[in-house]
Structures are given as structure tokens and as C-alpha cells.
N, C-alpha and C positions, 0 to 999 in steps of 0.2 A: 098233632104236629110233633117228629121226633125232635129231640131238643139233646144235645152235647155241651157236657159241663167238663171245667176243668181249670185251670190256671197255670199259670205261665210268668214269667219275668219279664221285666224290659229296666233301661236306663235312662235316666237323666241325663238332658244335655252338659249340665254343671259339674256333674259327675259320673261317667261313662263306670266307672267299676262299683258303682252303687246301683242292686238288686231290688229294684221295684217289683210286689207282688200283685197280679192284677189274677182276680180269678172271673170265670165269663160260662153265661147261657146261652148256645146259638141255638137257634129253630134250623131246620134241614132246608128249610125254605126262606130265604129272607124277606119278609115284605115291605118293611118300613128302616129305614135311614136307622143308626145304633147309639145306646144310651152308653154312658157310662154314668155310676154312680160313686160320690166323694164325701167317705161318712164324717163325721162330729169327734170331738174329741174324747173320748175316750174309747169306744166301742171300735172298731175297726170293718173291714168290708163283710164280716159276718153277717152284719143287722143286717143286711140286704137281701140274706143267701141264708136265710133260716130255714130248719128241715119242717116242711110241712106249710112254713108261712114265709116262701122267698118271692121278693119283687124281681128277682132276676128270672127266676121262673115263669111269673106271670106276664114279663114283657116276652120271653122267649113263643109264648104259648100264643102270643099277637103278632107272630114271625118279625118280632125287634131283638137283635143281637142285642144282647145285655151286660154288662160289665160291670166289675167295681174295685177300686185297689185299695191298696194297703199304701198309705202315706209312712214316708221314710219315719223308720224308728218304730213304725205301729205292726203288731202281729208278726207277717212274714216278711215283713220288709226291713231289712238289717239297719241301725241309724249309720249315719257318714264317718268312715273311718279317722275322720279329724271334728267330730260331733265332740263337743265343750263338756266335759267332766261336773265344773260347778256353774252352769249358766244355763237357760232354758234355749235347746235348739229343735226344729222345724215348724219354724213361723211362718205363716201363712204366705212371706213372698217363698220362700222356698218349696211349701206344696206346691204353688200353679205350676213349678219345674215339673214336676209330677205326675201332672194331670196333664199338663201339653205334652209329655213323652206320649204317658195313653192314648191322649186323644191323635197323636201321629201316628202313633202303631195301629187303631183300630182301624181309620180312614186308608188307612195304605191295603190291610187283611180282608177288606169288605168289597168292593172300594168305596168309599165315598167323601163328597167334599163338606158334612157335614155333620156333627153330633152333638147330642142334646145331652145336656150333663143335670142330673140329681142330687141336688145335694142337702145335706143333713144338719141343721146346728153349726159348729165350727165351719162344717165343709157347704154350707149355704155362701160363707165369707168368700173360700176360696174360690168356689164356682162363679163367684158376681164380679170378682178383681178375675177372675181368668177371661169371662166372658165380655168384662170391657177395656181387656188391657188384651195379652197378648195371643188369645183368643177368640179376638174381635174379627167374627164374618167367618167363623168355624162353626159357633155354634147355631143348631135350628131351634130349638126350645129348652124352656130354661124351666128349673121344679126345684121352690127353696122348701125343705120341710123344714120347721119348726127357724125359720129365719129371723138371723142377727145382725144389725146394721150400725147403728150408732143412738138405739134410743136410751135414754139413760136411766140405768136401774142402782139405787144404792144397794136394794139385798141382794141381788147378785153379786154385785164388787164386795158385799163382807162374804158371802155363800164362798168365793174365788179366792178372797185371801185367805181366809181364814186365819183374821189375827195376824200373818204377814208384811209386809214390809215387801213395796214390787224388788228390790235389790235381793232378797232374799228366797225369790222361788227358784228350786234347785232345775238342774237339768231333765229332769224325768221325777213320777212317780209310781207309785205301787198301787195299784187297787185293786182285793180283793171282793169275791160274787157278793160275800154278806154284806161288806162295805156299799155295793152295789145299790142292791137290792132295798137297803136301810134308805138312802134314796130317792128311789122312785117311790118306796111307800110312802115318804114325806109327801109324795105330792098325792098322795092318796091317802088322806089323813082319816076318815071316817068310813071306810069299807077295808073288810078284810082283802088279804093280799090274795087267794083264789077268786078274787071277785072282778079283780083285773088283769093278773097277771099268768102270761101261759108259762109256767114254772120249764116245762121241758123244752121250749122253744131260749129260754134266756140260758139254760142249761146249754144247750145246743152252741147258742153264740160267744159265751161267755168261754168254753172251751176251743171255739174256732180261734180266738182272738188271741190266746197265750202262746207269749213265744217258749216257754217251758213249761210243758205240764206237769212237771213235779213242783213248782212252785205253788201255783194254784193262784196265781197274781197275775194281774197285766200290768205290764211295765209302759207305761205311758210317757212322750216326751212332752215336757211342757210350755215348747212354743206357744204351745193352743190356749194356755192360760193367758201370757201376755195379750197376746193377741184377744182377747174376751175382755180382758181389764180393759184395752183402751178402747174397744166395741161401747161397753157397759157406761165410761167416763163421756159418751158421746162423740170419740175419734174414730170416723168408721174410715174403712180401706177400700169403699168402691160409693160411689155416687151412686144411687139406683134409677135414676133418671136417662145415666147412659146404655141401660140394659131396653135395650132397643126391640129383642125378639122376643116373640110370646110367652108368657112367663106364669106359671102357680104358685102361687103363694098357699102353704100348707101348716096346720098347725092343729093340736088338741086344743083344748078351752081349762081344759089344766094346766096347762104348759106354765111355770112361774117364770122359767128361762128364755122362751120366745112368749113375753106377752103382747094380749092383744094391740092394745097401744103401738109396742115395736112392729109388729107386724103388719098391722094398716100403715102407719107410719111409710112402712118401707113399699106396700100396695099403690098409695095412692101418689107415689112418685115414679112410678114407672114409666120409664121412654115410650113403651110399646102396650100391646093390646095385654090385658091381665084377669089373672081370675083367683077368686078367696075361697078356699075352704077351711069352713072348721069343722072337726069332728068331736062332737058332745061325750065328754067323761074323757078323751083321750090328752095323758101329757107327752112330757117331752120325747120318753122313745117312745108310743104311740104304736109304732113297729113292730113290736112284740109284746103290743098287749091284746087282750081280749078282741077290742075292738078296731084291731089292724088293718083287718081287713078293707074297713072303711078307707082308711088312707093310702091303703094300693088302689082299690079300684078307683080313687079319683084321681092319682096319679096315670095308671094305664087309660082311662079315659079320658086325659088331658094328652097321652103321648101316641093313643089309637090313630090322631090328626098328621102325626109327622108324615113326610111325603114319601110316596114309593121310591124304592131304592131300585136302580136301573139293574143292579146283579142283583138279579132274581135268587143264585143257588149260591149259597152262604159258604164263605170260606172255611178253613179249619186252622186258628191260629199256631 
């Protein structure tokens, strides 16, 4: 099945001359209804769209239009021209502006009246508050991977401050690949780092994601932290009870940041029909590790079910 990749802009309703990046895999044939995916906090739509290991490929390849943007301030997406100097801005009400731009633009480009949103870590939050607030009866299925709700973790809230004071987390940060990378091997504390990690694929994402390559840093806004502190304290931003449509719950058995706990937690409260995977040895980005592949194919195996899309020949955004 031929498949057309590329990316494109669109805006928020809140702010019309603010440049949302959304990049997209169509199939030349459309068969099922279109995803969009809404990444985590730090990583941006990269993780989705890795060379050799992209999920947007492998929905494309199951003739599902596939998407994924750039939340304001992340990668290519410029932050708001009155974005706060010393105060942390794009919190999670401001992504679902975001996401309901994308999710207008796709349903309009395809057509359809409904799409199923993917989302990552941080963008688990955003996806669960869009899909029962002002995305309610847009969305057809729902896929938290490594999902945050309100279970409470103290080593994450010290992991998050870091020694901090909440008044005192700046507007953005800096994280460089080593900083990275230092990490994910924490969470891989007893195997060497070729034993999980696909080095050319985090190479891959970790350049998609800078908005300056000569810096060699991703400049991060740090809504997403707030937003995790009061996750982490137990004040979550979406009830998961009121997520009504079919939903996967995804996660590694490494993961320290989506632990099991939270994660049942958040499973056996679900409105609607639900399903658990964990994938053995995988943590929190999962996605570009070794054993990725396991967490795509239960993702596309979870979104194979979405309903046929009446426009059979797929647009060209």
C-alpha cells in the first residue's frame, strides 16, 4: 500500500497566528477512520515517526491516516508570542487547544466524524481531558501508552523537582541526548545500554525534535512538569470513568514513571470496554527501544477494529 508522508501547519482556535506542527502518514487508500498521536513531555512527534521504527507508518500500512503534532513550544511548533519568560507555559488545558485544532483539520481533510487519538506519558493526560471534555463524541478509540492519572508517586514528585520549590520551575528547559539517554539507562540499571536501546533510532528522534541544530538541546516548555507534579500529588485533570469509548491501556513493566499500580488503577476505572498490555523488559519510552516493536503491534492490533471510513481514496492534506 503506497503511503505519503509530510507535514503541514495548522492553528489554534485561542490563538489563530500560532503555528502548530503536525506531521502525517496517508495510505493511497484509506480503510479505517484516522489516528492522531499526542507525545509526552519531553520527546516531541518524533517518537512516533522514527526512521525504520514509526507507528505512523505501521497505521499507514493498515490503510489508517496517521498523524502526530508538535504541542506549542515543542520542536516545530513555535511557543505563543506572549508565552511567560519566568513562569512554566503549555499546560495541559492549553494542549487540548492543540489537539482539537488537529483533530478539526483531519476530520474535515478525510472526511470523517471521528478519530482516535494516541497518546504518550504527559500526552496520555491531554488525550483523556480532550476526550472527556471538549472532544467528547469525536473520539472512536482511545490508546494511553505509559498512562498518568492521579496515582501518587513520591519518587517521581523528588525525580520532577529536583530539589525545587513548585514557584520556582522556570518557563522551559534544556535537555541534552546524553542527559537523555543517562535516563533511560536508569531505568535499565543492570544490562548494558546495546541490550535495549536502538542507538540510531533515538539518534533519529532526538534530531527530529530540536528546534536548533546547532544547539544540540531540546528546549522544552515546562507546563508539563506542573502538570505531572499535580498528577503525581494525586490531582489528576480527567476522571477516567468518564472515557466511555474503547480504550488501551499500554505500558513496559519498567516503566518507574507509569507504574503498574497507576496504571491498573487508571484500567479498572474505565467508563467503557478496556484492554492491558504490558510488555516485559520495556520502560517508559518503550518506543525506541529494542523491544518496540511489541508496543506497536498491540497498538495497531487494538486500532485494526476502528470502523471503515466511507471515503475509501484518501485525501492529500
Amino acid at each position: 500500500m503506497g503511503i505519503v508522508k509530510g507535514g503541514r501547519s495548522i492553528s489554534p482556535v485561542d490563538d489563530p497566528s500560532l503555528e502548530i506542527f503536525m506531521r502525517y502518514a496517508i495510505p493511497n487508500t484509506q480503510i479505517h477512520t484516522p489516528v492522531l498521536c499526542v507525545h509526552g513531555a519531553t520527546i516531541a512527534s518524533a517518537l512516533f515517526d522514527a526512521d525504520g521504527e514509526s507507528l505512523l507508518d505501521d497505521l499507514a500500512s493498515l490503510g489508517i491516516p496517521a498523524y502526530a503534532l508538535d504541542i506549542r513550544g515543542y520542536a516545530r511548533s513555535l511557543p505563543p508570542s506572549d508565552a511567560p519568560d519566568n513562569r512554566p507555559y503549555a499546560r495541559a488545558t492549553e494542549a487540548v487547544l492543540d489537539v482539537d485544532a488537529a483533530v478539526r483539520t483531519i476530520m474535515k481533510e478525510h472526511p470523517s466524524r471521528t478519530v482516535s487519538l494516541v497518546g504518550m506519558s504527559w500526552g496520555t493526560i491531554i488525550s483523556s481531558v480532550y476526550a472527556t471534555g471538549i472532544g467528547k463524541g469525536l473520539i472512536e478509540r482511545l490508546v494511553l501508552i505509559a498512562p498518568i492519572c492521579d496515582h501518587v508517586d513520591t519518587k517521581e514528585l523528588e525525580r520532577l523537582m529536583g530539589g525545587m520549590d513548585e514557584g520556582q520551575i522556570p518557563a522551559f528547559r534544556f535537555v541534552s541526548k546524553e542527559t537523555f539517554v543517562e535516563r533511560l539507562q536508569q531505568e535499565h540499571p543492570t544490562i548494558a545500554e546495546d541490550e535495549w536501546l536502538l542507538r540510531g533510532v533515538l539518534d533519529d528522534v532526538f534530531k527530529n525534535s530540536l528546534q536548533n541544530q546547532q544547539t544540540g538541546k531540546i528546549q522544552v516548555p515546562n507546563g508539563c512538569l506542573v502538570d505531572l507534579i499535580s498528577a503525581f500529588k494525586g490531582k489528576g485533570f480527567y476522571n477516567p470513568a468518564n472515557i466511555s469509548v474503547p480504550t488501551l491501556i499500554a505500558r513496559g513493566t519498567k516503566d518507574p514513571t507509569s507504574s503498574r499500580p497507576g496504571a491498573l488503577s487508571i484500567y479498572d476505572r474505565l467508563g467503557g470496554a478496556a484492554t492491558y498490555l504490558e510488555v516485559s523488559g520495556a520502560a517508559h519510552f518503550g518506543l525506541i527501544e529494542k523491544n518496540g516493536s511489541q508496543i506497536r503491534n498491540g497498538i495497531c492490533s487494538f486500532l485494526k477494529q476502528l470502523r471503515p471510513n466511507q471515503n475509501q481514496t484518501a485525501s492529500r492534506p
